[in-house]
N, CA, C and O of each residue as an XYZ file, in Angstrom:
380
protein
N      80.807    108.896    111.492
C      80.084    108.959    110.254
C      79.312    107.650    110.095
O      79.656    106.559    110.549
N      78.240    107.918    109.397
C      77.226    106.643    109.678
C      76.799    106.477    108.069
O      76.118    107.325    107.492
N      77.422    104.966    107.275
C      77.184    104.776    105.875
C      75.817    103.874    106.212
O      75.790    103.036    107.114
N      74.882    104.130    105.489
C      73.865    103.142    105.151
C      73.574    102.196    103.654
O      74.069    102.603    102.604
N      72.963    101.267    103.671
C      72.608    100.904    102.064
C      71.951     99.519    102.355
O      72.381     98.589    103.038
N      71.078     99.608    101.825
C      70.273     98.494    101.108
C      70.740     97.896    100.313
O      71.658     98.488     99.745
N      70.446     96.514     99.824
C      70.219     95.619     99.073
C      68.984     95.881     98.513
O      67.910     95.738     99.097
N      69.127     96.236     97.462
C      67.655     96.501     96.466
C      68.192     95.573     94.859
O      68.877     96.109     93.988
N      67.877     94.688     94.821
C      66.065     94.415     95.001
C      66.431     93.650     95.674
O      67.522     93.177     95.356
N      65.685     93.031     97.104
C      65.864     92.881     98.071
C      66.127     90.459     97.817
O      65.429     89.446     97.819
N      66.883     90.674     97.736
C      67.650     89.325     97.973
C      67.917     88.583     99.190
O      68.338     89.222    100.154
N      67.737     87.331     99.297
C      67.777     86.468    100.022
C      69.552     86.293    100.759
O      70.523     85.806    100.180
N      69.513     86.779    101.956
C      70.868     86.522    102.550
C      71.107     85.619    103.366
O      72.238     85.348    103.770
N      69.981     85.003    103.730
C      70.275     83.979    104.682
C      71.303     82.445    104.144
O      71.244     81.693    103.171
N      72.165     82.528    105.330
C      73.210     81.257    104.795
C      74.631     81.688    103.875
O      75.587     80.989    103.536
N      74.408     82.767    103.694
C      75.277     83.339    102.701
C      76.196     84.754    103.443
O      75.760     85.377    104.411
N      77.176     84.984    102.930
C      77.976     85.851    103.244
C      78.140     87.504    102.331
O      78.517     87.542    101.160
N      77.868     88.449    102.936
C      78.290     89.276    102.555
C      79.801     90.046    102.837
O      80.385     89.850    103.903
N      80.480     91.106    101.581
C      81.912     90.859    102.353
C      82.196     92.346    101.647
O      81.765     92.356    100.494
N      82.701     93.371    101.978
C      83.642     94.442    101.417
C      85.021     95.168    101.825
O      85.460     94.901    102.944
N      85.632     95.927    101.136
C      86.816     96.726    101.108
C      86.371     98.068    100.787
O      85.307     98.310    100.217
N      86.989     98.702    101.065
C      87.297    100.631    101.067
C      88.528    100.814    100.210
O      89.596    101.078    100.762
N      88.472    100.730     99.292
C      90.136    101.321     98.993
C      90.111    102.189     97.497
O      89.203    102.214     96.666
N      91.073    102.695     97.474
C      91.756    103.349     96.537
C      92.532    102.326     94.984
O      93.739    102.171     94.801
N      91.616    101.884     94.252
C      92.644    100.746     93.181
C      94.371    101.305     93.004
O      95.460    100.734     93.051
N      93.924    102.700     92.786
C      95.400    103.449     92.234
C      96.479    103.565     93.303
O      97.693    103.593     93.101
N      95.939    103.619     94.299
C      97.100    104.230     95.197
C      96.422    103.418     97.200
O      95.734    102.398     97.248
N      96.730    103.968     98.110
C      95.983    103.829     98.996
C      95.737    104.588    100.137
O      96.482    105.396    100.691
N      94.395    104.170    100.480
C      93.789    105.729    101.314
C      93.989    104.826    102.383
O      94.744    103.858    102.292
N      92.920    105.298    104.040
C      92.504    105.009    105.122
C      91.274    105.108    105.446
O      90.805    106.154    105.896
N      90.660    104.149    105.280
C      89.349    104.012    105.494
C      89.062    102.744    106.683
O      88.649    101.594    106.533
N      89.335    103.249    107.495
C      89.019    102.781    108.989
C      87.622    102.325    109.644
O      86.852    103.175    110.090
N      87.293    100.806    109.690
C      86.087    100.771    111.040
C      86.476    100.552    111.973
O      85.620    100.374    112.840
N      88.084    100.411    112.450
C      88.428    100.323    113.657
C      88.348     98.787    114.516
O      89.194     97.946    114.821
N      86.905     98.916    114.715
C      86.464     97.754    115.277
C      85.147     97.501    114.689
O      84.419     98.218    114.002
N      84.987     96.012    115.235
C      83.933     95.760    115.007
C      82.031     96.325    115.143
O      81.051     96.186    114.412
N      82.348     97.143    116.819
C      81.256     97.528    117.522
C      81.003     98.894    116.493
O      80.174     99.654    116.993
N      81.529     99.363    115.183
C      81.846    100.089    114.263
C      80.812     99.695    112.772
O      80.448    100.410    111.838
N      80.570     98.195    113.095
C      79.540     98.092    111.915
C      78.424     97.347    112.222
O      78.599     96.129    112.253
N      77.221     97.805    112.476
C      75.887     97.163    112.585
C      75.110     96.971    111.731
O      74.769     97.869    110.960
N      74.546     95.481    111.656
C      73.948     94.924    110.548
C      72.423     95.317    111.365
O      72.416     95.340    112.596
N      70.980     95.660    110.469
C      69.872     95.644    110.323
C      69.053     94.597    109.576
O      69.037     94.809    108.363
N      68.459     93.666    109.919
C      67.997     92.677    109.305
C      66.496     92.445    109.563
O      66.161     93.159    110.509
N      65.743     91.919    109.217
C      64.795     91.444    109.708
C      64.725     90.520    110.693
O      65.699     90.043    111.276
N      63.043     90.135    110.979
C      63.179     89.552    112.570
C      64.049     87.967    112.833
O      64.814     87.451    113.648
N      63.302     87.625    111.474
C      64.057     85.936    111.310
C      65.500     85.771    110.907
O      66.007     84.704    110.560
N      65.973     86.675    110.969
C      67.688     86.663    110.465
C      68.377     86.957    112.094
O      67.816     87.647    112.945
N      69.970     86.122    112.314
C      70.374     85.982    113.118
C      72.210     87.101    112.137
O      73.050     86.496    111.470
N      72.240     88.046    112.300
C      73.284     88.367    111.808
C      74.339     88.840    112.367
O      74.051     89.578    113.310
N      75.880     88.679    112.106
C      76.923     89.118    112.798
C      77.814     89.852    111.524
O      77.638     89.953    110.310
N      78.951     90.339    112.563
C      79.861     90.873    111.116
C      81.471     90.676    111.753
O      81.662     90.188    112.867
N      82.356     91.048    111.032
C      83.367     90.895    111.872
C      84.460     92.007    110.992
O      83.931     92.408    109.955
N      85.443     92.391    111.160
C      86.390     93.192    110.987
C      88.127     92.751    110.906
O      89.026     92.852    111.740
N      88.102     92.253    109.563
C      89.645     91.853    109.515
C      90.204     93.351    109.007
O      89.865     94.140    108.125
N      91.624     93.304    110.420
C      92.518     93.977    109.532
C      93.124     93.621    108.361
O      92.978     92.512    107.847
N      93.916     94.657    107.829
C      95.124     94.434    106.677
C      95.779     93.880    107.065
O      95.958     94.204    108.239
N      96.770     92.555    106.555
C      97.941     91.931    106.622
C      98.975     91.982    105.767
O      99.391     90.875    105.424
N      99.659     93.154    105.199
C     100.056     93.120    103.918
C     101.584     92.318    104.341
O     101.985     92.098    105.484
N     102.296     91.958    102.995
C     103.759     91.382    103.275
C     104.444     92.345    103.407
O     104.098     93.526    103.428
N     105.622     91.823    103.519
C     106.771     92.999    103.632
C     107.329     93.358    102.478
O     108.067     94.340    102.387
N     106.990     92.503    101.385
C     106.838     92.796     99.927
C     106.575     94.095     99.870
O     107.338     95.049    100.016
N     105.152     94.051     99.589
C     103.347     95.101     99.416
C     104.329     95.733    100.610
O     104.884     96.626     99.969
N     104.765     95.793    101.685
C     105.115     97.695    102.258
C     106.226     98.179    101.502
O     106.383     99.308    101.037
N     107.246     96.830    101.415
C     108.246     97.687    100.623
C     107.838     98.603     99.111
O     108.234     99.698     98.712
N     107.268     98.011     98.762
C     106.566     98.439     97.365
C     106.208     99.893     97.356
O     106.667    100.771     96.626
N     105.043    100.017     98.573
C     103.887    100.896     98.929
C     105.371    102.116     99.311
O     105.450    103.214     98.760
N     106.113    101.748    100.043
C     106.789    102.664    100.540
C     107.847    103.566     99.031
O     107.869    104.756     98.716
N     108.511    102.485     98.485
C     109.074    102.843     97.346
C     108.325    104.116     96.049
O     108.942    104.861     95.287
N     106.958    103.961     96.209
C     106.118    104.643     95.754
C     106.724    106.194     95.587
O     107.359    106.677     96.524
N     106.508    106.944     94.377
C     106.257    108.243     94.573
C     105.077    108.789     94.600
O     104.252    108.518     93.728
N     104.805    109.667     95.632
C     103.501    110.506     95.727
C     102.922    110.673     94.514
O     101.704    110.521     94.611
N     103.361    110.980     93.154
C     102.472    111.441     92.456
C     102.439    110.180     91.529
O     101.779    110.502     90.541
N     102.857    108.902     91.418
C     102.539    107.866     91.008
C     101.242    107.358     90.802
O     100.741    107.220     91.918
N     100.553    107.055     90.033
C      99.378    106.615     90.171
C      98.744    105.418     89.746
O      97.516    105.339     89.797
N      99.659    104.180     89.202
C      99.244    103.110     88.364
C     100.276    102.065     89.432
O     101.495    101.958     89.304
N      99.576    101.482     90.301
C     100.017    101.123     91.523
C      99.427     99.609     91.541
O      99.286     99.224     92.702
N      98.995     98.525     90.447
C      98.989     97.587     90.782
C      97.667     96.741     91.489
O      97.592     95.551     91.793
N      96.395     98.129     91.660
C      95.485     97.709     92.725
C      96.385     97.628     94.246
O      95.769     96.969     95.084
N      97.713     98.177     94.737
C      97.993     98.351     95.977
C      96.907     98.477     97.091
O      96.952     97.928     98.192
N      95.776     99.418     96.543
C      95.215     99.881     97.963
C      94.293     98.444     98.613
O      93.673     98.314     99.669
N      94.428     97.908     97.968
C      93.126     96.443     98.550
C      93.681     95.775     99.097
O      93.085     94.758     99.451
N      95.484     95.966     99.593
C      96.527     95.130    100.494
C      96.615     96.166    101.679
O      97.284     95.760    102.630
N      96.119     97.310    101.796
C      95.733     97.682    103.094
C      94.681     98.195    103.645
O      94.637     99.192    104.366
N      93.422     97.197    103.151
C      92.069     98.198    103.398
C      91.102     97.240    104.469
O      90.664     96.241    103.898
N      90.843     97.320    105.384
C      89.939     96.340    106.039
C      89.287     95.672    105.047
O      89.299     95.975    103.854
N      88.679     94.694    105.590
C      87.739     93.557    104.992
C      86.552     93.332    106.053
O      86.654     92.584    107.025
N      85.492     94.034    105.750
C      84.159     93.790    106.680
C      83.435     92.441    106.134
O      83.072     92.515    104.960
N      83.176     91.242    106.798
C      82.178     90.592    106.770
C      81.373     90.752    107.304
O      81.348     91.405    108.347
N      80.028     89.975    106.542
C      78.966     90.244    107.544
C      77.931     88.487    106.871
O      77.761     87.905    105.800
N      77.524     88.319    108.316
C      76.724     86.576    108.396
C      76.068     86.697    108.282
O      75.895     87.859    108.649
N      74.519     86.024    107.678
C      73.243     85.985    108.225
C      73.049     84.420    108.546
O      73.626     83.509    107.952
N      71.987     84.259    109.758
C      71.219     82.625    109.500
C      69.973     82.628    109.758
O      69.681     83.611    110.438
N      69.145     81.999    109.534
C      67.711     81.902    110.250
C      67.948     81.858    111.732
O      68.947     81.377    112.267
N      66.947     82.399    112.324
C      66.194     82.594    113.713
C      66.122     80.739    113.915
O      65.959     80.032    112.921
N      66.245     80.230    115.101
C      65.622     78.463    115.099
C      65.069     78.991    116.574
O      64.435     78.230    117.303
């Protein structure tokens, strides 16, 4: 599956970091990029951009928790953002 999106109105990224999560506040889903070769940045010519792909690290807290859970529970703390990837993405000028 292939997500797209713009930055409108179109803002200055160079030097600066962009960064997101996938998750569920209430509860938590699976929203997978796997890997990195999974998210490609489009930039213009003078931008030098990368991205990278942290997994989840949750404690053993946050699983015990997650696990304790009942299915139909739904006021969970924001749980899902302790197991959701974290995509960055770089830009820099071209030199």
């Amino acid at each position: 599956m292939e997500i797209l999106f713009d930055i409108t109105p179109e803002i200055p990224i160079d030097n600066k970091g962009i960064e997101w999560q996938v998750y569920d506040p209430t509860y938590y889903i699976a929203m997978m990029h796997t890997e990195n070769t999974n998210v490609s940045v489009t930039a213009n010519h003078a931008l030098d951009c990368s991205s990278t792909v942290e997994q989840p690290d949750p404690t053993e807290d946050i699983i015990n928790y997650a696990m304790g859970l009942d299915q139909s529970q739904r006021e969970t703390n924001g749980l899902g953002k302790h197991f959701a990837e974290k995509i960055r993405i770089n830009c820099h000028p071209k030199y």
